[in-house]
MARFI-38667 format. One record per residue (C-alpha): residue number from 1; residue in one letter; chain; x, y, z. Coordinates in nm, 3 decimals. Example, Ala and Ser with C-alpha at 12.3 -4.5 7.8 and 13.67 -1.06 7.14 Angstrom:
BEGIN
PT	resi	resn	chain	xx	yy	zz
PT	1	A	A	1.230	-0.450	0.780
PT	2	S	A	1.367	-0.106	0.714
! end
This chain:
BEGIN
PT	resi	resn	chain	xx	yy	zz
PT	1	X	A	-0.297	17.670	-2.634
PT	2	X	A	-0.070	17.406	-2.774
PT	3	X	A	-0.259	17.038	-2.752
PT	4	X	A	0.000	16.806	-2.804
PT	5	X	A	-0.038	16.412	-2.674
PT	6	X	A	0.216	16.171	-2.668
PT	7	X	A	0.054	15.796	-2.743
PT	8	X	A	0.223	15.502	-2.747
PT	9	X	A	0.223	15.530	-3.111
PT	10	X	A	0.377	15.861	-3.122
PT	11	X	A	0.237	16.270	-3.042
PT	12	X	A	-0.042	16.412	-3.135
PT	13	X	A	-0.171	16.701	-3.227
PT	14	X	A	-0.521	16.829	-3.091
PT	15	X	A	-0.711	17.153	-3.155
PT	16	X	A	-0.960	17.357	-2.932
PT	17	X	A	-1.320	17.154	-2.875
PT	18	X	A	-1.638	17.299	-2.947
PT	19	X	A	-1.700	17.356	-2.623
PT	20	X	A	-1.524	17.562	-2.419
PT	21	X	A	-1.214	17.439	-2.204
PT	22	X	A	-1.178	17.107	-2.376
PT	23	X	A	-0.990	16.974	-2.672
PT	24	X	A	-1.056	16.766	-2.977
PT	25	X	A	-0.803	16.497	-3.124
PT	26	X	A	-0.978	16.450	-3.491
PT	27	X	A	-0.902	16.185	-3.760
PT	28	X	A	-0.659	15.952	-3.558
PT	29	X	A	-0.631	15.659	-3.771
PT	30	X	A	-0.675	15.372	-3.537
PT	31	X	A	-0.635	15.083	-3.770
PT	32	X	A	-0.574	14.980	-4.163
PT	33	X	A	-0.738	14.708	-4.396
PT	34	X	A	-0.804	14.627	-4.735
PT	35	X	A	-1.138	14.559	-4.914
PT	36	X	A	-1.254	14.229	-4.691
PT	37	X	A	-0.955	14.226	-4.488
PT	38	X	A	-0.976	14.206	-4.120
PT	39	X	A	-0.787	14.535	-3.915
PT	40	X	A	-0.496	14.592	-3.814
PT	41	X	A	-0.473	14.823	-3.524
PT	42	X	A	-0.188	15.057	-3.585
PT	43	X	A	0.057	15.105	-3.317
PT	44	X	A	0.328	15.390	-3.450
PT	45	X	A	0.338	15.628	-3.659
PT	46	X	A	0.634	15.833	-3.746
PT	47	X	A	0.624	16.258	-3.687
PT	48	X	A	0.378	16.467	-3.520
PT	49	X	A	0.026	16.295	-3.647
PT	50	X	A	-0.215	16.627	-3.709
PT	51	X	A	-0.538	16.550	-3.555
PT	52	X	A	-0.721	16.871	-3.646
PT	53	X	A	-0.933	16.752	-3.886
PT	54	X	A	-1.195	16.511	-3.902
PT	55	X	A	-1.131	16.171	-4.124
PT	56	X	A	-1.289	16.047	-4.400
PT	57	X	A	-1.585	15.817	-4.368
PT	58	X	A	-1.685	15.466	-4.523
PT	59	X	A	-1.826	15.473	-4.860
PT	60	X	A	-2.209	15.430	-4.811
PT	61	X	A	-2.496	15.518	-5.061
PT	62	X	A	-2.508	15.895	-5.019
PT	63	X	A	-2.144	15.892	-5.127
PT	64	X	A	-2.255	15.871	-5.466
PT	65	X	A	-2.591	16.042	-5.504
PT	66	X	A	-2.686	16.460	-5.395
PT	67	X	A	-2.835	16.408	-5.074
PT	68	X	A	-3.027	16.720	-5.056
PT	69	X	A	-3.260	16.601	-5.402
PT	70	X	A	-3.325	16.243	-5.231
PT	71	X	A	-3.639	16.326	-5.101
PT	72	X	A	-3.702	15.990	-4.947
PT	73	X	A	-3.416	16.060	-4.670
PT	74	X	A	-3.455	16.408	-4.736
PT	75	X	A	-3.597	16.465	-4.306
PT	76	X	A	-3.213	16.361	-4.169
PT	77	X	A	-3.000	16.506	-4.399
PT	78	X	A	-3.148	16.801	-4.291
PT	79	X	A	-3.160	16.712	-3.915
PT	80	X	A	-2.771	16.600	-3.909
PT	81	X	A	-2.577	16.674	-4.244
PT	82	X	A	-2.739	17.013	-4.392
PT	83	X	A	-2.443	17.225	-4.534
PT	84	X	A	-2.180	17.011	-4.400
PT	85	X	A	-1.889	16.858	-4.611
PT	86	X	A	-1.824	16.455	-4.569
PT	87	X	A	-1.516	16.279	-4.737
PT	88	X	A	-1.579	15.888	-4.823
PT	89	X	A	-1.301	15.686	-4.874
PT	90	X	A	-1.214	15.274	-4.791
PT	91	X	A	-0.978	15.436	-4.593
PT	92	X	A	-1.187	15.544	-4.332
PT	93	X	A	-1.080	15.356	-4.000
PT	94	X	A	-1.033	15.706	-3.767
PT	95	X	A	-1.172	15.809	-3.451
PT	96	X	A	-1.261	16.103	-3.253
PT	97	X	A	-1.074	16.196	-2.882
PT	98	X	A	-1.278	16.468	-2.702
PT	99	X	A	-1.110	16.571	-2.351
PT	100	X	A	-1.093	16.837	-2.108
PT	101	X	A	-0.797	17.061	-2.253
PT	102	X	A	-0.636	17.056	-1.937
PT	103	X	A	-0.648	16.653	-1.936
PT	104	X	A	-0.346	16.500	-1.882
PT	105	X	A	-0.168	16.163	-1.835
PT	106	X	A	-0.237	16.026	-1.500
PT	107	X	A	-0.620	16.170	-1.481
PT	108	X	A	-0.789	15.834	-1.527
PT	109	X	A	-1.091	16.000	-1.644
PT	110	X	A	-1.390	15.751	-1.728
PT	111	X	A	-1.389	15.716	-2.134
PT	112	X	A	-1.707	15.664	-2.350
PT	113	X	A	-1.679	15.540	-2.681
PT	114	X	A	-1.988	15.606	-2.941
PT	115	X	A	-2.034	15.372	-3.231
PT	116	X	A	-2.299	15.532	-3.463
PT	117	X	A	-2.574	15.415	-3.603
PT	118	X	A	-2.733	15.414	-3.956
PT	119	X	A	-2.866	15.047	-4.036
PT	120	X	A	-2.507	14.908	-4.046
PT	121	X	A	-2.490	15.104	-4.462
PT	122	X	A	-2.472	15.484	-4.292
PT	123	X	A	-2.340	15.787	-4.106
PT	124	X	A	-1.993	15.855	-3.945
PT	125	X	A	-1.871	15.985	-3.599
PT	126	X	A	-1.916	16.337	-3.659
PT	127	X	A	-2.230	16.462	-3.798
PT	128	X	A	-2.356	16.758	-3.616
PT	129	X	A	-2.478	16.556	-3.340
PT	130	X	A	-2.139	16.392	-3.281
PT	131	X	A	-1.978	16.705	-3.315
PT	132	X	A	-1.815	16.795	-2.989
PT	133	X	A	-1.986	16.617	-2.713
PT	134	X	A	-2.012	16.782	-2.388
PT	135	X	A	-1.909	16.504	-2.138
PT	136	X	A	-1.532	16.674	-2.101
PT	137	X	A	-1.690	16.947	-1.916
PT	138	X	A	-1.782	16.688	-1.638
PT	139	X	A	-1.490	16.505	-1.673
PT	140	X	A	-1.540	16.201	-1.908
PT	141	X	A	-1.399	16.197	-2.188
PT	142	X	A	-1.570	16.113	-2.541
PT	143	X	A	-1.454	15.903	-2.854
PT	144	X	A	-1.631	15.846	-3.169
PT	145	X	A	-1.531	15.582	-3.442
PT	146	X	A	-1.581	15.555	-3.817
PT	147	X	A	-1.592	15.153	-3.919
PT	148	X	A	-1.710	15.019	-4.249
PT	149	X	A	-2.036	15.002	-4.391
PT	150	X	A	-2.273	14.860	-4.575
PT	151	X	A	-2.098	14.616	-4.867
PT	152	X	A	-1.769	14.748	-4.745
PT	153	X	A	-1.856	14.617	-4.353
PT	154	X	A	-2.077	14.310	-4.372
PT	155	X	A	-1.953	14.096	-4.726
PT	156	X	A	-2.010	13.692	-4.640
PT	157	X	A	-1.837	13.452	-4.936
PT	158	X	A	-1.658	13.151	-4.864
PT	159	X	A	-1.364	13.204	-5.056
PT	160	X	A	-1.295	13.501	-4.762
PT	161	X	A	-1.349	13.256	-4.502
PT	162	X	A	-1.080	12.987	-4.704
PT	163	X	A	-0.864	13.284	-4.707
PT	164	X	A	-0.912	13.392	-4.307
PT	165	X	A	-1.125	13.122	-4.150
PT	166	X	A	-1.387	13.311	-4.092
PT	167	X	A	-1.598	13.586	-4.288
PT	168	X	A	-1.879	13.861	-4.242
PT	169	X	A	-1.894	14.112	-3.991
PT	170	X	A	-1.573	14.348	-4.113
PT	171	X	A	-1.740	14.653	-3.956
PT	172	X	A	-1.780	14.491	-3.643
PT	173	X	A	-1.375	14.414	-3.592
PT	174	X	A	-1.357	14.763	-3.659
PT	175	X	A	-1.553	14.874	-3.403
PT	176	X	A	-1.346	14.597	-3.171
PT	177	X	A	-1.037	14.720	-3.271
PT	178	X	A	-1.139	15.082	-3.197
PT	179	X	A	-1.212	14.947	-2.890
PT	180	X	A	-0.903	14.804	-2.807
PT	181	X	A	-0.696	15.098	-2.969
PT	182	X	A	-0.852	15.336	-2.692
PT	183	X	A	-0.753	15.101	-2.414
PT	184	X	A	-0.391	15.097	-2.532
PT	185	X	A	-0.383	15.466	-2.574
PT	186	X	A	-0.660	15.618	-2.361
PT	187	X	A	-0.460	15.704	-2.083
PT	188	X	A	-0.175	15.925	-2.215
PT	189	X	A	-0.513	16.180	-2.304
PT	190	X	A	-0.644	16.162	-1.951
PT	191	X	A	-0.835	15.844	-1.967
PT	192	X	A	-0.859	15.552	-1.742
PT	193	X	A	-0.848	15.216	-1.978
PT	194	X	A	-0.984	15.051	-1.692
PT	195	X	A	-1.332	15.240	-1.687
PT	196	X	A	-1.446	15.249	-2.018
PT	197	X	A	-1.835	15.229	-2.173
PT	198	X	A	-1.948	15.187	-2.478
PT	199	X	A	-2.242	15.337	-2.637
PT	200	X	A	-2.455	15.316	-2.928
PT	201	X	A	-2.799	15.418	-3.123
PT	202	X	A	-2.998	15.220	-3.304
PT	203	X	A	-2.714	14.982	-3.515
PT	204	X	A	-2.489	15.107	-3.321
PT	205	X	A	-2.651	14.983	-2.979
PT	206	X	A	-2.702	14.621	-3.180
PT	207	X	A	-2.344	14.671	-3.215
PT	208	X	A	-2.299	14.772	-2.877
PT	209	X	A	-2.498	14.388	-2.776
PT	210	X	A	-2.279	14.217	-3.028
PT	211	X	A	-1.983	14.318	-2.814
PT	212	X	A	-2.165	14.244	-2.517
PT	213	X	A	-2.241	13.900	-2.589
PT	214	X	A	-1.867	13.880	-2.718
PT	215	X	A	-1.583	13.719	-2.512
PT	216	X	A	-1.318	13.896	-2.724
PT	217	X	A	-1.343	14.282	-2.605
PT	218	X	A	-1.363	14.148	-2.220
PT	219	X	A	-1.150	14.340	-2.017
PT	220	X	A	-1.113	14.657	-2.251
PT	221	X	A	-1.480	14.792	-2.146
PT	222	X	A	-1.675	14.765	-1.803
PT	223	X	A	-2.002	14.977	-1.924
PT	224	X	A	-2.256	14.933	-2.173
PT	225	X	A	-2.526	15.183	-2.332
PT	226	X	A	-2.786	15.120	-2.616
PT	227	X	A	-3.040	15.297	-2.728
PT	228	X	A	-3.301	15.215	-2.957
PT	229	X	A	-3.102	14.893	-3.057
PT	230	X	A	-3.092	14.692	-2.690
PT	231	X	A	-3.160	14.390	-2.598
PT	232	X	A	-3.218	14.064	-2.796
PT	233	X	A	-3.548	13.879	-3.023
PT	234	X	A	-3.532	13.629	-3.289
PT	235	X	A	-3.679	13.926	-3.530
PT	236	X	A	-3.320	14.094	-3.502
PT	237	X	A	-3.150	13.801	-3.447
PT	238	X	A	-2.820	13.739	-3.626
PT	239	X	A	-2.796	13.432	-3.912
PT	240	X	A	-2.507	13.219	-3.992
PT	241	X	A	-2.270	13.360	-4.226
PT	242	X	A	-2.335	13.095	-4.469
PT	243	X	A	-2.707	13.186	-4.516
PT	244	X	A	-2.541	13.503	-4.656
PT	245	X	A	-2.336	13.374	-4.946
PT	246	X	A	-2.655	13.364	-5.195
PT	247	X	A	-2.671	13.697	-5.151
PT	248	X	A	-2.345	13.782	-5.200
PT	249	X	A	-2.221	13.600	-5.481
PT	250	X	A	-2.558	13.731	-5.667
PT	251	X	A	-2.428	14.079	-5.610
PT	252	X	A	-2.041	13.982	-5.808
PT	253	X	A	-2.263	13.860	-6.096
PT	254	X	A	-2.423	14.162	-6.082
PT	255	X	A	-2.089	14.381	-6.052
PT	256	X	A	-2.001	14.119	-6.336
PT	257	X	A	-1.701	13.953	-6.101
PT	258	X	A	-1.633	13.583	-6.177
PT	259	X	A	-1.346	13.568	-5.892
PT	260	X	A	-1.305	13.700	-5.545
PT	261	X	A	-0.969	13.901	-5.708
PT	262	X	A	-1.191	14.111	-6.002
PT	263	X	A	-1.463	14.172	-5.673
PT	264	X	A	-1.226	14.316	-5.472
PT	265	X	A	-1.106	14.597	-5.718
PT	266	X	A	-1.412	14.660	-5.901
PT	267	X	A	-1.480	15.058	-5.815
PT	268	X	A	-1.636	15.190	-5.504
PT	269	X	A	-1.952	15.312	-5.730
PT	270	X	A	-1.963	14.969	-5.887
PT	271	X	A	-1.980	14.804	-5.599
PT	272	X	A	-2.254	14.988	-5.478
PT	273	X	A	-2.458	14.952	-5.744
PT	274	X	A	-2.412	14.583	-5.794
PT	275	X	A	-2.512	14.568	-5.407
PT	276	X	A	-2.830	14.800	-5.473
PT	277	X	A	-2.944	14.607	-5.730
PT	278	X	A	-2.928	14.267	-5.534
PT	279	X	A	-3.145	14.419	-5.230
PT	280	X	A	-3.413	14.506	-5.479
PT	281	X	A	-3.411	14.191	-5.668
PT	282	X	A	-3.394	13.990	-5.323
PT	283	X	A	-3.557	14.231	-5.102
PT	284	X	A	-3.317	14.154	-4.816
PT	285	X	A	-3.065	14.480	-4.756
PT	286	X	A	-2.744	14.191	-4.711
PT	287	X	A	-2.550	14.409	-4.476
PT	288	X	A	-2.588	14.285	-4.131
PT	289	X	A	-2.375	14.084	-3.834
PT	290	X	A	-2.407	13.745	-3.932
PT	291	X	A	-2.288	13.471	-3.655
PT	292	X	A	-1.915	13.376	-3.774
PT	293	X	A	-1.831	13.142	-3.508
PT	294	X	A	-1.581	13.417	-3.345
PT	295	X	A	-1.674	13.787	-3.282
PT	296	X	A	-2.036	13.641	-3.282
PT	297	X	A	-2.064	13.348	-3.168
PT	298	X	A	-2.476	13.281	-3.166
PT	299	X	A	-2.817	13.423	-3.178
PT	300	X	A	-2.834	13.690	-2.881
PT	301	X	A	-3.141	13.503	-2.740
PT	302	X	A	-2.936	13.175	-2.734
PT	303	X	A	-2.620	13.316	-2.532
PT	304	X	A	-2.851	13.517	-2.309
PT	305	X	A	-3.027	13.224	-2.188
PT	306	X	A	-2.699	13.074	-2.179
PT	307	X	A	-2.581	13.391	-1.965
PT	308	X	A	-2.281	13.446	-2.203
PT	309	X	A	-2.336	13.800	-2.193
PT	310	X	A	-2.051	14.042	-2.007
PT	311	X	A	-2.146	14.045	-1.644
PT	312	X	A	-2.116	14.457	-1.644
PT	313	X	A	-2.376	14.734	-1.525
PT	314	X	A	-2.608	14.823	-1.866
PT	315	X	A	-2.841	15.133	-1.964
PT	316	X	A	-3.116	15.103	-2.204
PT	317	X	A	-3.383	15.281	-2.331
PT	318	X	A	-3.610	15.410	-2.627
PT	319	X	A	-3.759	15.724	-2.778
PT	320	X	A	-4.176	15.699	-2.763
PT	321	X	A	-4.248	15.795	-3.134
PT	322	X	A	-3.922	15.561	-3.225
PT	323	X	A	-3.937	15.238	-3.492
PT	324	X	A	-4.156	14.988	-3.312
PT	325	X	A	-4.136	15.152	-2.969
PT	326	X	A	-4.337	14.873	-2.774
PT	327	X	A	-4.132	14.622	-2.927
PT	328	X	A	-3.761	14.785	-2.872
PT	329	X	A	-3.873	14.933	-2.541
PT	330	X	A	-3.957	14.585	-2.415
PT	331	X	A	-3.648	14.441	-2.533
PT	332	X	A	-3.462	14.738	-2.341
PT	333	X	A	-3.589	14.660	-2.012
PT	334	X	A	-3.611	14.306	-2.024
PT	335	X	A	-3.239	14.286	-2.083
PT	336	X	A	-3.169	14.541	-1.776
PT	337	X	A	-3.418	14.351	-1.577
PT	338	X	A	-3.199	14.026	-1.657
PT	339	X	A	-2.862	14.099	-1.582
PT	340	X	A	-2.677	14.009	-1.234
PT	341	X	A	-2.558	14.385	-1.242
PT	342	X	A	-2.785	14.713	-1.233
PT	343	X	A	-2.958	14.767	-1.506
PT	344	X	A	-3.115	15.108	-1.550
PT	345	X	A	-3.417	15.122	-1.860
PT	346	X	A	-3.520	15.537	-1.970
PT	347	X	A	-3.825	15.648	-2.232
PT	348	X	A	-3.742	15.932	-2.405
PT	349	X	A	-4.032	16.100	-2.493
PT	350	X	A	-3.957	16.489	-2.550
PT	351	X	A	-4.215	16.639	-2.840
PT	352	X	A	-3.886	16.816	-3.016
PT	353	X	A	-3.964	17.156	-3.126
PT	354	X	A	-3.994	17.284	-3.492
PT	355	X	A	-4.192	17.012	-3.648
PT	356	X	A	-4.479	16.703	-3.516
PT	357	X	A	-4.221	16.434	-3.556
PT	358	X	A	-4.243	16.382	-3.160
PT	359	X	A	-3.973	16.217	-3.016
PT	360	X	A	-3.829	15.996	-3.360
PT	361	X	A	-3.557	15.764	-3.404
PT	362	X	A	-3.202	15.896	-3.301
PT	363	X	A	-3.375	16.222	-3.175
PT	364	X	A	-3.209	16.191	-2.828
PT	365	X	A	-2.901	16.197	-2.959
PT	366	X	A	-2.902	16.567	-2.942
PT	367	X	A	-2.951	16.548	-2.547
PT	368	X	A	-2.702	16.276	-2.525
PT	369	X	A	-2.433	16.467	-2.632
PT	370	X	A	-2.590	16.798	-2.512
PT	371	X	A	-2.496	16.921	-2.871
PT	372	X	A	-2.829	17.092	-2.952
PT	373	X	A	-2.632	17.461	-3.033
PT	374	X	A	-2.526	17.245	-3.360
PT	375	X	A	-2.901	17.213	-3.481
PT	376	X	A	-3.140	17.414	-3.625
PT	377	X	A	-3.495	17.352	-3.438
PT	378	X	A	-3.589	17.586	-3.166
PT	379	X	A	-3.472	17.430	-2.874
PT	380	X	A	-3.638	17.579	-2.576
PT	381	X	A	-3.491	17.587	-2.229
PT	382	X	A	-3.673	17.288	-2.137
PT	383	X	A	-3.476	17.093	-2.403
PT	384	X	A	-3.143	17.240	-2.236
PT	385	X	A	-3.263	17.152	-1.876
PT	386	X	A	-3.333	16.787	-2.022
PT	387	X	A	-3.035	16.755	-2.184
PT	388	X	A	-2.854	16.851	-1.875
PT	389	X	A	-3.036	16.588	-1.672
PT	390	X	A	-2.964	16.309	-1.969
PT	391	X	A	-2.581	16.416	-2.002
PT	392	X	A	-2.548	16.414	-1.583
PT	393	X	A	-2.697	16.092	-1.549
PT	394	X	A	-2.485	15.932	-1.857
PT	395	X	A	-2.163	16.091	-1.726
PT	396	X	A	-2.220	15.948	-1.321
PT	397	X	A	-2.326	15.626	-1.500
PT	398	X	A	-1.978	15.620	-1.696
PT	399	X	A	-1.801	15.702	-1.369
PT	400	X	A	-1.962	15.490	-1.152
PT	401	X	A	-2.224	15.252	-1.297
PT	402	X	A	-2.466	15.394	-1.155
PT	403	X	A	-2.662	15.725	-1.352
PT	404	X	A	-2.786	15.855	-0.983
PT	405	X	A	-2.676	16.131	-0.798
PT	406	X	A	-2.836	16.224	-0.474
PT	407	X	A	-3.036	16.540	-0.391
PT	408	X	A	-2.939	16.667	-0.810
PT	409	X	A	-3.121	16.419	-1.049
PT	410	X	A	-3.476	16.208	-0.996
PT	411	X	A	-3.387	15.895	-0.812
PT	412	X	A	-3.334	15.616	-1.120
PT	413	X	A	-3.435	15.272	-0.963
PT	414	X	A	-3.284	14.984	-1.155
PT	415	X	A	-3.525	14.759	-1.383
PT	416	X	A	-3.570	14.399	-1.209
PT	417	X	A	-3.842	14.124	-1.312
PT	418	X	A	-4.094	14.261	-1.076
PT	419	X	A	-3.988	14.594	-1.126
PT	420	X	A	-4.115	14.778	-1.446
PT	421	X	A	-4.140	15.092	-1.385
PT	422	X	A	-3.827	15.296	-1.623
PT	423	X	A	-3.741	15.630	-1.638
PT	424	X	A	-3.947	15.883	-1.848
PT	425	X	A	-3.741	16.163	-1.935
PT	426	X	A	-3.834	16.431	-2.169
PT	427	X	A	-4.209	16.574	-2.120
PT	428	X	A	-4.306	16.657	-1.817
PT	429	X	A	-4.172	16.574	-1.489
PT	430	X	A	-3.861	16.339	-1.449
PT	431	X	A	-3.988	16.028	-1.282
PT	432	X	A	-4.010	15.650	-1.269
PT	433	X	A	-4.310	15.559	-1.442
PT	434	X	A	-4.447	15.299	-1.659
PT	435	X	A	-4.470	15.405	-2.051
PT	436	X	A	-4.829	15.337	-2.198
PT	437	X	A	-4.855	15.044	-2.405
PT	438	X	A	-5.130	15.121	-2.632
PT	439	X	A	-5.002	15.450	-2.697
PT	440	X	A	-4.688	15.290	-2.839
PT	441	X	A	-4.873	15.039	-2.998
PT	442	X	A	-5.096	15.300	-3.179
PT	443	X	A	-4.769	15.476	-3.277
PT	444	X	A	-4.617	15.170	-3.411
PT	445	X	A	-4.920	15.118	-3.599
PT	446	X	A	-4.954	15.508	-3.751
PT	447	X	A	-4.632	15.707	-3.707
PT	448	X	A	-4.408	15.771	-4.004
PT	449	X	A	-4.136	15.577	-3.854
PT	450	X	A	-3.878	15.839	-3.924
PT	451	X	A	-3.561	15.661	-3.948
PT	452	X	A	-3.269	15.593	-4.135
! end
């Protein structure tokens, strides 16, 4: 079968998805930008563009190092990257189109876009657990985005903000522009620019907030998702960008860079390691959303009380043996209990099989995306019959804005101030229940905090 698209920037060509009866659109460069320049979303491109392979990703750390000998993140390379092959590049502003392969111009399928996680300095849309999502076979189609990283994303110096009147937060205008590429394009695929969500894990769903709290992507989504990530506290509160500039202009003495000109053409490797030595020497990893007076306009506990946030219907939720799982499950459900909209709050507390990890940071990915076939624990039918529940309720809740579906799935009530009950998903039975606070404190206080 011949998958050919035509966009308003020109055709595409597709290949066949992983799963079967639905189509994949790899690598589709959705904007350009040089080092510390803000994107430009690209809106024609000349020929048949060949979207059969997957794009290269931004520079980060494991760019430069074997992966498989750094024991210290040693537990998700071999979750998520084993024997796969990544390209890094500063060219790496591409994103993922996963549709039905009978989709087709006129559909107005509901769209989901995943931004990835990695602490803002890792990963890419299509490690194993991106690859080929299995919302097109119930009709939603799925888009994952590459944006930059670590110093590449998240530089603050105030000769950038002379130059563009504003600075920080590069990775984040990615991620907007992604945004806004899909709703200009979404539609000749199948898609419905007018019933979009966006989703994210861990610094992806603080990226996911950002955009929440954010008048500029208004209008080109109407869904949110976070998990592990959602929600706002003044311990992962956003700074100004100028608190950042110490930081930064350390790290171009380090990379020996006496003008903004030599720091943006010193070598990717360079760069790197001028950036790794200044988180040592400061102890402060300098790659984060800072507040630049545009994209992010305040602290996310300041424009929630000042109900800035998008007035849309939000999921949020945690995994029980995640990174601080009283702490980020409490900021989940408080923000679902808060909005004007339905707010629906899950736990996620599957025991995955094949180790005593429990359920860790980013492990429900793999139900998410109902991409366990791609990994190599011994998922058990239970962990298909979850997945199926997680992927049905995420796929109504993209359609509709609401994750229910009468007499199929466990009734999901909506999180409200009085109501605190959320939904536990994973071990045992499917139900509305309230997840045990000591227990989570305990785990906060032992667990290995698995996480990257």
């Amino acid at each position: 079968m011949e998958y050919i698209v035509n966009t308003p920037c020109g055709a595409v060509q597709g290949t066949s998805g992983r799963v079967p009866g639905t189509a994949a659109y790899k690598g589709i460069r959705y904007a350009t930008a040089g080092r510390w320049e803000y994107p430009v979303q690209v809106t024609h491109w000349d020929g048949v563009y060949d979207a059969t392979r997957y794009g290269a990703c931004s520079y980060q750390p494991r760019a430069f190092y074997d992966e498989a000998k750094n024991l210290k993140k040693i537990f998700y390379y071999n979750e998520f990257r084993r024997d796969e092959h990544y390209d890094y590049s500063e060219d790496c502003l591409f994103l993922n189109v996963f549709t039905p392969a009978a989709a087709k111009e006129g559909d107005k399928l509901p769209v989901i876009i995943y931004i990835h996680g990695g602490g803002f300095t890792g990963g890419c849309g299509h490690e194993k657990h991106f690859d080929g999502p299995v919302w097109p076979a119930k009709g939603v189609i799925g888009v994952t985005i590459n944006y930059r990283l670590g110093p590449m994303g998240f530089v603050c110096l105030p000769e950038l903000k002379d130059e563009a009147g504003f600075t920080g937060n590069y990775g984040l205008y990615d991620q907007l522009t992604a945004i806004r590429w899909v709703h200009d394009n979404i539609a000749s695929f199948g898609g419905d620019p007018a019933n979009v969500t966006i989703m994210g894990q861990s610094a992806g769903a603080m990226s996911v907030q950002q955009h929440c709290l954010s008048s500029l992507g208004e209008g080109m989504f109407h869904r949110a998702v976070m998990s592990s990530g959602g929600g706002v506290s003044k311990m992962l509160s956003a700074s100004p960008a100028e608190k950042n500039y110490a930081f930064w202009q350390k790290c171009m003495e380090y990379a020996g860079c006496k003008t903004l000109a030599e720091f943006r053409t010193i070598p990717p490797e360079k760069l790197f390691e001028a950036w790794n030595q200044t988180r040592k020497e400061l102890h402060n990893p300098g790659c984060f959303p800072c507040i630049d007076g545009r994209l992010v306009a305040g602290s996310g506990a300041d424009l929630l009380a000042q109900g800035k946030q998008l007035d849309i219907p939000y999921m949020a939720g945690t995994t029980s043996e995640d990174m601080m799982p009283p702490i980020l499950q409490s900021m989940a459900r408080k923000w679902c209990a808060a909005q004007h909209q339905p707010g629906y709050t899950w736990y996620f507390d599957r025991q995955l099989p094949g180790d005593d990890n429990g359920a860790w940071h980013s492990s429900d990915l793999w139900y998410w995306f109902g991409t366990l076939p791609n990994g190599w624990r011994p998922f058990e039918a239970k962990d298909y019959a979850v997945s199926e529940q997680m992927v049905s309720y995420l796929c109504n809740f993209a359609r509709s804005g609401d994750p229910n579906q009468a007499g199929a799935l466990p009734a999901w009530k909506a999180s409200a101030p009085q109501q605190k009950k959320v939904l536990m998903i994973g071990e045992g039975e499917t139900r509305m229940d309230k997840p045990g606070m000591l227990k989570m404190i305990h785990t906060m206080l032992t667990n290995k905090a698995v996480g990257e």
